[in-house]
C-alpha positions as a Markdown table, in Angstrom:
| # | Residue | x | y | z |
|---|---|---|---|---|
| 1 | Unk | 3.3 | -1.5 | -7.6 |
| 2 | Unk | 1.9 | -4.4 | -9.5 |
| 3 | Unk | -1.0 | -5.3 | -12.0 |
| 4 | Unk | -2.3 | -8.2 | -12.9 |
| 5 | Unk | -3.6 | -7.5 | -16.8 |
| 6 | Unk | -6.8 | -10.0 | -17.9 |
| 7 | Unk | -6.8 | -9.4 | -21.7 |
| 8 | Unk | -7.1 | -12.0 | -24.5 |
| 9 | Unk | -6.2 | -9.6 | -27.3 |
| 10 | Unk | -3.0 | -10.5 | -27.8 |
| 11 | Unk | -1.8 | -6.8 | -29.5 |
| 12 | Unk | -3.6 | -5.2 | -27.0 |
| 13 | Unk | -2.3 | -6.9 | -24.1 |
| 14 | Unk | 1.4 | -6.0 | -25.3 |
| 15 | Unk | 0.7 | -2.3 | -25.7 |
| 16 | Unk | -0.6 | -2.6 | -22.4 |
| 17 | Unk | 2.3 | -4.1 | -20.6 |
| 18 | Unk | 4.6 | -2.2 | -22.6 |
| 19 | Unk | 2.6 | 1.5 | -21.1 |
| 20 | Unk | 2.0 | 0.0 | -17.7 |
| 21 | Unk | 5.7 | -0.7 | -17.5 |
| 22 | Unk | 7.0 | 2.4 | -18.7 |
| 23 | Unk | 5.1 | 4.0 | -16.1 |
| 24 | Unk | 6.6 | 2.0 | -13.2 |
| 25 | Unk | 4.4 | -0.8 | -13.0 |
| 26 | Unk | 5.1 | -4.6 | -12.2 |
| 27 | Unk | 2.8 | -6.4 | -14.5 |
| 28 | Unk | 1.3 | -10.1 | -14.7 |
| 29 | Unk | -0.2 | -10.8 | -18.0 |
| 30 | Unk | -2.9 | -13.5 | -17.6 |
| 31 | Unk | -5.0 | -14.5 | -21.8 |
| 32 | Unk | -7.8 | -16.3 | -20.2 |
| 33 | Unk | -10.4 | -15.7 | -17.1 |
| 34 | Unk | -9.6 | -19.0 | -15.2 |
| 35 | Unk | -5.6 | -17.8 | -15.5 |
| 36 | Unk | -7.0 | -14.4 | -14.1 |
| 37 | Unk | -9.1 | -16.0 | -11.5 |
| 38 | Unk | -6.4 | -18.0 | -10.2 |
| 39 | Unk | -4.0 | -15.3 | -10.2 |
| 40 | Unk | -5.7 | -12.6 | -8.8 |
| 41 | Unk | -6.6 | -14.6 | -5.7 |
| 42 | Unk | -2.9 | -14.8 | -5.4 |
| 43 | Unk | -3.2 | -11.2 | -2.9 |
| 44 | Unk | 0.4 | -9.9 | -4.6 |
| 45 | Unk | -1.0 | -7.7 | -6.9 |
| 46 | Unk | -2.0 | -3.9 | -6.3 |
| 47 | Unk | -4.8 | -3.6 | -8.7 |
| 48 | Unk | -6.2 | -5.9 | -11.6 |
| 49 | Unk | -7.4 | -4.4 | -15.2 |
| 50 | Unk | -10.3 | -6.6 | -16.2 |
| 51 | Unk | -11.3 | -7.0 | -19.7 |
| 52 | Unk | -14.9 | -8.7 | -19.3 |
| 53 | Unk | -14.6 | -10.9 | -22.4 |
| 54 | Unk | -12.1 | -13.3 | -21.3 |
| 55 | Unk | -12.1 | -16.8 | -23.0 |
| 56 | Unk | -12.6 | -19.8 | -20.3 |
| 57 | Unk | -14.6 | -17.9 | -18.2 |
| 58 | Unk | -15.8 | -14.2 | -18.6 |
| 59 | Unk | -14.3 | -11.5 | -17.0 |
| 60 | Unk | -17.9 | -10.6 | -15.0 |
| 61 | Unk | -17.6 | -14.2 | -13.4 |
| 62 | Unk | -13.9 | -13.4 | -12.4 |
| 63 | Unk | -14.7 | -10.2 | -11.0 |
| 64 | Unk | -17.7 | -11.9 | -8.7 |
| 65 | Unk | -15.7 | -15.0 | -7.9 |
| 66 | Unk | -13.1 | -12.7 | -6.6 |
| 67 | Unk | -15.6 | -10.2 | -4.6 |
| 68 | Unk | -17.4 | -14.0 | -3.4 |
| 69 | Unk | -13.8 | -14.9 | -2.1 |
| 70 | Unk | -13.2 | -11.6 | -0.3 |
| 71 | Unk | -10.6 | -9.9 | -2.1 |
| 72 | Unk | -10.6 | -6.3 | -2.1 |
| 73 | Unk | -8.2 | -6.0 | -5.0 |
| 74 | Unk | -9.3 | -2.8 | -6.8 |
| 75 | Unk | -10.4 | -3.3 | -10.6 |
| 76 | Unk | -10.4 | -1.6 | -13.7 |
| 77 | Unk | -12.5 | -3.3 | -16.0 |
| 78 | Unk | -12.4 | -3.0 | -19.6 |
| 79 | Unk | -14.8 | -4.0 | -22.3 |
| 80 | Unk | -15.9 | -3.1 | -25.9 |
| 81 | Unk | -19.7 | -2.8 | -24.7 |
| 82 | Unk | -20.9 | 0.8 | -23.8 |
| 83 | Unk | -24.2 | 0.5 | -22.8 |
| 84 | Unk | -25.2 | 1.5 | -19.8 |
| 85 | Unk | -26.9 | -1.9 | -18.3 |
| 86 | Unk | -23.2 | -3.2 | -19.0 |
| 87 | Unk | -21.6 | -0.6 | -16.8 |
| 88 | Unk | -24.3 | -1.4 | -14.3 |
| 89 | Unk | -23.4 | -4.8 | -14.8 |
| 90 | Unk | -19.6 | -4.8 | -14.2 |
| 91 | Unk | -20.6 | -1.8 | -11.0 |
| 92 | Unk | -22.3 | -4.4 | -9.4 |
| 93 | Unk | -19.9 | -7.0 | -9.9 |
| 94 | Unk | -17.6 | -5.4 | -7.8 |
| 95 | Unk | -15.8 | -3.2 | -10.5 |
| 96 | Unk | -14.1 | -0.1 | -9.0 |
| 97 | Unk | -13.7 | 1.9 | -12.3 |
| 98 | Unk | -14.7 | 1.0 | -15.9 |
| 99 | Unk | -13.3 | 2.2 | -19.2 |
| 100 | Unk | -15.1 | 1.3 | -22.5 |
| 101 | Unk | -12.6 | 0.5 | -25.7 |
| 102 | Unk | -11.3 | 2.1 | -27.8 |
| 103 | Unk | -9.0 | 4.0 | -24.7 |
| 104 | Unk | -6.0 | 5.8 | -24.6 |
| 105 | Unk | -3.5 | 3.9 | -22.6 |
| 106 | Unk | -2.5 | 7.2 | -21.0 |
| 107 | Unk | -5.7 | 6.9 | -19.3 |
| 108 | Unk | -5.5 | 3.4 | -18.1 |
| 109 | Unk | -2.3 | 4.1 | -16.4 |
| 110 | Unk | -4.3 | 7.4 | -14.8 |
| 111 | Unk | -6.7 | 5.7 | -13.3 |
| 112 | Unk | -5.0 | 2.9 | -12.2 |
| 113 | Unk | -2.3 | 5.1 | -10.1 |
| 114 | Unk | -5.4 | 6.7 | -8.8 |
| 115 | Unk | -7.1 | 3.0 | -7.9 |
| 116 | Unk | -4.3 | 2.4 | -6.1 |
| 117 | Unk | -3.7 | 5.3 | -4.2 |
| 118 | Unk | -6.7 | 5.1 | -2.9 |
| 119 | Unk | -6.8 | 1.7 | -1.6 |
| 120 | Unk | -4.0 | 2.3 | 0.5 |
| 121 | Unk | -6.1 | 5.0 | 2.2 |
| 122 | Unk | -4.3 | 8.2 | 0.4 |
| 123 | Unk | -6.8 | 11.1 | -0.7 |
| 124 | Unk | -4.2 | 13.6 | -1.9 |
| 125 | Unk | -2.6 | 12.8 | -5.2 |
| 126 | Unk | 0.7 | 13.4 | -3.8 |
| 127 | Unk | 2.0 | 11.0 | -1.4 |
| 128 | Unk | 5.1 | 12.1 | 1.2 |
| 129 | Unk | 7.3 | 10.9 | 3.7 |
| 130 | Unk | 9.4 | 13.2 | 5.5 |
| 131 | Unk | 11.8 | 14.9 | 2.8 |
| 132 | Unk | 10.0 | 12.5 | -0.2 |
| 133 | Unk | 7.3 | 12.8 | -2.4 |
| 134 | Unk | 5.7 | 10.9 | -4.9 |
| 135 | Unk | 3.2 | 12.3 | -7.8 |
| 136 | Unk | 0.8 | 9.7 | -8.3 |
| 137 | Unk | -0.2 | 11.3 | -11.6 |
| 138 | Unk | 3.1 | 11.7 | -12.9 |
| 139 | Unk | 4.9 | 8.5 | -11.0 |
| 140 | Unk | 7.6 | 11.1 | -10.2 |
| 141 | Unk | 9.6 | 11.0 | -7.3 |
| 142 | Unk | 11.3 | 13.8 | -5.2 |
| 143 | Unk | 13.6 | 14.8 | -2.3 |
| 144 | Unk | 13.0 | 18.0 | -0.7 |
| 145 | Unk | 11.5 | 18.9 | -3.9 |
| 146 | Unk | 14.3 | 17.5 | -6.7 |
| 147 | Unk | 13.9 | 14.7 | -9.1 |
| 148 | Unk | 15.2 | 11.3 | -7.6 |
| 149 | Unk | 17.4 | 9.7 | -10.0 |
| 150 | Unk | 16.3 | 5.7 | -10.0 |
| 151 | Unk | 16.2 | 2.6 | -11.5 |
| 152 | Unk | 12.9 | 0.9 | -12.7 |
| 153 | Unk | 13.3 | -1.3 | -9.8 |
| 154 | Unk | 14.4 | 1.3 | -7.3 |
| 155 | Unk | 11.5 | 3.1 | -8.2 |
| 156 | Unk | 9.0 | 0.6 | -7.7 |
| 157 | Unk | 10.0 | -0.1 | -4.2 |
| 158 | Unk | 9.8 | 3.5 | -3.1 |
| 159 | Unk | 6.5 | 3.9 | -4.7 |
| 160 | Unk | 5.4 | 0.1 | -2.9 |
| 161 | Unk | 6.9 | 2.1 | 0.2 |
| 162 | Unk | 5.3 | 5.3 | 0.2 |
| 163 | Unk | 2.4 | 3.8 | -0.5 |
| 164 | Unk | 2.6 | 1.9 | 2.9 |
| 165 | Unk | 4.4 | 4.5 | 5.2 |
| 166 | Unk | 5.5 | 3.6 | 8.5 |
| 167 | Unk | 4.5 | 0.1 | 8.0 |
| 168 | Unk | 6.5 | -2.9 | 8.2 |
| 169 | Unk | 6.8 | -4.4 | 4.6 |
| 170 | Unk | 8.0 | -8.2 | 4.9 |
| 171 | Unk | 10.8 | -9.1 | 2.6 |
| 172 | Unk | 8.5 | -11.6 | 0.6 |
| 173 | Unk | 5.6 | -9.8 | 0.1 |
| 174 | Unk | 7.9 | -6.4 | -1.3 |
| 175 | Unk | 9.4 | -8.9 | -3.9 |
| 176 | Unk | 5.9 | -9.9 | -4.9 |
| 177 | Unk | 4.9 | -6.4 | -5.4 |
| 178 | Unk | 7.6 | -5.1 | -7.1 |
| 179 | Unk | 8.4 | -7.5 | -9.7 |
| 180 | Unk | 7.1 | -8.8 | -13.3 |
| 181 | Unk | 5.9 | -12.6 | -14.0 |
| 182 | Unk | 8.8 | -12.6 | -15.7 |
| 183 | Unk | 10.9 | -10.6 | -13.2 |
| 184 | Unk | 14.0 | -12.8 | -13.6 |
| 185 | Unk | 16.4 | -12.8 | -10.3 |
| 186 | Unk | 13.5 | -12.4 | -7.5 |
| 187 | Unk | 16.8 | -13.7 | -5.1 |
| 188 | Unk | 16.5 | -12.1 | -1.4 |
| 189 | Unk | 19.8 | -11.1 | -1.5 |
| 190 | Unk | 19.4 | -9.0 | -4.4 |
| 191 | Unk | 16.2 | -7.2 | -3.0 |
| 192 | Unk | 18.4 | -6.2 | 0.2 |
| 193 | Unk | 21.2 | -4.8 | -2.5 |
| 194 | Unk | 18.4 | -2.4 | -3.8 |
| 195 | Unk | 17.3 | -1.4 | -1.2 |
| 196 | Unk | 20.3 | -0.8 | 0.4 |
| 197 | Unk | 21.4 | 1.1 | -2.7 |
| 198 | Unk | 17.7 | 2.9 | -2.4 |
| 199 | Unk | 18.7 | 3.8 | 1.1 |
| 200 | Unk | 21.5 | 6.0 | 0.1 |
| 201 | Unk | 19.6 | 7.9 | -2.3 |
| 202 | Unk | 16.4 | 8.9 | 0.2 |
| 203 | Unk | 18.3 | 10.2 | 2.7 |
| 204 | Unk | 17.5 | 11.9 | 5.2 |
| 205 | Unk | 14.3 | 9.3 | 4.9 |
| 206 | Unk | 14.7 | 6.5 | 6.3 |
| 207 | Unk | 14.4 | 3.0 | 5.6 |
| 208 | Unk | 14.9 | 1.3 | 8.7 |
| 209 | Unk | 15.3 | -2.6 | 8.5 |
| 210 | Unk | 13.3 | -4.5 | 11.3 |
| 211 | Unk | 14.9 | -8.2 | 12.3 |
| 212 | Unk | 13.0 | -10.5 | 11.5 |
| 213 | Unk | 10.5 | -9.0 | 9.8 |
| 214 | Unk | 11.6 | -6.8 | 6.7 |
| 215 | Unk | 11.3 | -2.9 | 5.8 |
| 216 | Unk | 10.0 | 0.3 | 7.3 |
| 217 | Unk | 9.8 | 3.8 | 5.6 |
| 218 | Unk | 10.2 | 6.7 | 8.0 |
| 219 | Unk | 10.4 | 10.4 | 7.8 |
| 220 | Unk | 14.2 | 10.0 | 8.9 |
């Protein structure tokens, strides 16, 4: 899953990336809210964390621009002001969730696993397919109850999968979700290697590749 991160504070922003990617998340750093506006409308992230005093344009102007332009990207936003006009403020903006600084990181990552889930239509925190399951709490993932053992990469295209169950998942749009800004090799060819290699690993799940049009997760 990826996140587009809207922070200016340089120190802050790297903790953040650093968390947000140890927890399995693809992340897309943007300093400035015209960087964030443009990005965001991109449609290949999975949920945005919003800090509302962006330089260039503040993050309350982002978050309506976006809403204005229809995206239903779910948003944390962040901010050093408490009061509760603020929250109001950034509620009817179009914020999802808000989280006042100082903040644990811990509890970023928390509630964005939970943004997320939820915007793909899941209630329980648990998601499952078949023999799999993933903890949306704990970003673990099982087979018939056993730890699957993963790559960071491998990981986030299971999670981007059992997120989306049963749906087919275009070869381009996977690749967007899965991998940082600076992701390095986004090459086609080595997405099919992964999740060929994933294949293995899942079974008896399923990942059943549809011509012409990319990936499908199935029970098996």
């Amino acid at each position: 899953m990826k996140v587009l991160l809207a922070e200016d504070d340089a120190a802050l922003a790297a903790q953040l990336v650093r968390a947000l990617r140890e927890a399995g998340f693809a992340v897309e750093h943007a300093a400035d809210g015209v960087d964030a506006l443009h990005l965001g409308g991109g449609g290949g992230h999975d949920a945005a964390v919003l800090d509302l005093g962006l330089p260039g344009l503040d993050g309350l102007s982002v978050l309506r621009r976006w809403r204005d332009e229809g995206s239903r990207l779910p948003v944390l936003v962040l901010t050093a002001r408490d009061a509760w006009s603020d929250k109001v403020a950034g509620f009817r903006a179009g914020a999802d969730d808000y989280l006042p600084k100082p903040f644990r990181t811990e509890e970023v990552v928390l509630r964005l696993r939970a943004l997320v889930r939820r915007a793909a239509g899941h209630a329980a925190p648990v998601l499952r397919c078949g023999p799999l399951a993933l903890d949306t709490h704990t970003g673990a993932a099982t087979r018939d109850g056993l730890p699957l053992r993963l790559t960071a990469l491998e990981a986030r295209i299971l999670g981007y999968l059992l997120h989306h169950p049963g749906r087919a998942v275009s070869r381009t749009e996977l690749s967007a979700h899965v991998y940082d800004d600076d992701g390095g090799d986004r090459d086609f060819n080595t997405l099919e290697v992964l999740v060929s290699r994933l294949r293995r690993k899942i079974e008896p799940a399923a990942i059943e590749t549809l011509r012409g049009r990319g990936w499908r997760l199935s029970p098996g």
